[in-house]
C-alpha positions in Angstrom: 90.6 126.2 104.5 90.4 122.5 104.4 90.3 122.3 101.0 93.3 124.6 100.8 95.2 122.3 103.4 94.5 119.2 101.3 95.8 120.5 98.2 99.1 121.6 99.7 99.3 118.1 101.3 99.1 116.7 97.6 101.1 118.9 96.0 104.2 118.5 98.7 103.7 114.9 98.3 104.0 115.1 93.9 106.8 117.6 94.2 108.7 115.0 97.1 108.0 112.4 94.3 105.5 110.1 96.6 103.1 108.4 95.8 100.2 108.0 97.5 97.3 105.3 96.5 93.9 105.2 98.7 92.5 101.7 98.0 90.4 100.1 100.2 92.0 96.9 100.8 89.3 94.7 101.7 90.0 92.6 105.1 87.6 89.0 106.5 88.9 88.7 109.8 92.7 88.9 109.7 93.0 88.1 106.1 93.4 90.0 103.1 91.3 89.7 100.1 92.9 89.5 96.4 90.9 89.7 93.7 92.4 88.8 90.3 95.7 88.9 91.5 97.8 88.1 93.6 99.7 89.1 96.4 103.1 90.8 95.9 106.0 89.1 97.4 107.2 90.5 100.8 110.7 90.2 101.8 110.4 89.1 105.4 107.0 87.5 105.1 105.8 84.4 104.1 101.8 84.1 102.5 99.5 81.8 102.6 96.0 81.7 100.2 93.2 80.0 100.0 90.3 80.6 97.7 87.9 82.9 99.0 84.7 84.5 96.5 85.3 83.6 93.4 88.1 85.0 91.6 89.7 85.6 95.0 92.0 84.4 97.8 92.0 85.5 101.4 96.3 86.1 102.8 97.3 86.0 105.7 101.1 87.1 106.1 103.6 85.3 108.4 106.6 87.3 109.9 109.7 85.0 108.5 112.7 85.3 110.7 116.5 84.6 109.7 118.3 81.7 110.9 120.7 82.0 113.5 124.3 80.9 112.0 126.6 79.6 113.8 129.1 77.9 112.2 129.5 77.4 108.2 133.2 76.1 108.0 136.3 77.8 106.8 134.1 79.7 103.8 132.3 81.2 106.4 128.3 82.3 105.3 126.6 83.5 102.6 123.5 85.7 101.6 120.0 84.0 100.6 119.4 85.0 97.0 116.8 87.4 97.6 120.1 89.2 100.3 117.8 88.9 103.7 120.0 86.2 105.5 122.9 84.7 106.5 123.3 81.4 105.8 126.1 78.4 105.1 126.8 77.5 101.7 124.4 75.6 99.5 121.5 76.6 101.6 119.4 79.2 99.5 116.4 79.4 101.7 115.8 80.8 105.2 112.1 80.3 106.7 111.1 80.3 110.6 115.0 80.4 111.7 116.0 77.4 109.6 118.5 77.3 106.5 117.3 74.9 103.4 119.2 73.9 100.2 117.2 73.6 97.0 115.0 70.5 96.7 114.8 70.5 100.3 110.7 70.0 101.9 109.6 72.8 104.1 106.5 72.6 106.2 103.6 75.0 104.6 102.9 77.7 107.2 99.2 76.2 106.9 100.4 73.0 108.2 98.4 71.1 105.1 100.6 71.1 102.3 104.2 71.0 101.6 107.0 73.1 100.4 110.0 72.9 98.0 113.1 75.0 98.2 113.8 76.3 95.2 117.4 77.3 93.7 116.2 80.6 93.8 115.5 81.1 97.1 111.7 80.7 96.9 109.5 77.9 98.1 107.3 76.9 95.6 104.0 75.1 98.1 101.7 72.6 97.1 97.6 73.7 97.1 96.3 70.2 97.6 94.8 70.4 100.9 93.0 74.4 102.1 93.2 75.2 106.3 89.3 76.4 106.7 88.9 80.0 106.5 87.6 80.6 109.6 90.7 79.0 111.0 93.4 80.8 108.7 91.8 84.2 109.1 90.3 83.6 112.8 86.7 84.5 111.8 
């Protein structure tokens, strides 16, 4: 019967064209563990990584609100490239509430290193300096 129950599961879940994927994602405190690769971009969040076992990083993920906007001018606002937020004219990124053009310097989320805002609405962070683990992933 459970068997039977399982299968149908599966099979509703091919014929409604899901997918479903059971990997253990492997956690150290609340960071997640990348081996190999890295971490997808997630609209919304910003990541932070630092090297974990080798071949690895430990993430943890930052929620990344849009910027209030109040006033942009007669042109009125725009959408970030990646179309999450509103913002004025020649800014391109949006991280904690706050609207950068390219070229601007962001504070990392890590509060060691540096951002960059790029043209593409991306922030492209220096690695010089690593927050601890145990601090980062509150182990």
């Amino acid at each position: 019967m459970v068997q039977a129950s399982v299968f149908n599961i599966a099979l509703l879940c091919v014929l409604a064209g899901i997918v479903v994927v059971h990997a253990q994602q492997k956690t150290q405190g609340d960071c997640f563990e990348y081996c190999g690769s890295k971490p997808e971009e997630a609209t919304g969040l910003l990541t932070v990584c630092v090297p974990g076992r080798p071949n690895c990083s430990l993430c943890m993920f930052f929620e990344n609100p849009c910027p209030k906007v109040e006033e942009c001018g007669p042109t009125g606002s725009v959408l970030t490239p990646d179309g999450r937020c509103r913002v004025c004219p020649g800014e391109v990124c949006a991280v904690d509430e706050k609207a950068y053009k390219a070229g601007d310097e962001v504070n990392s989320k890590d509060g060691q290193n540096k951002c960059k805002c790029q043209a593409d609405g991306t922030l492209k962070c220096s690695a010089e300096k690593f927050v601890p683990i145990r601090e980062l992933c509150n182990v």
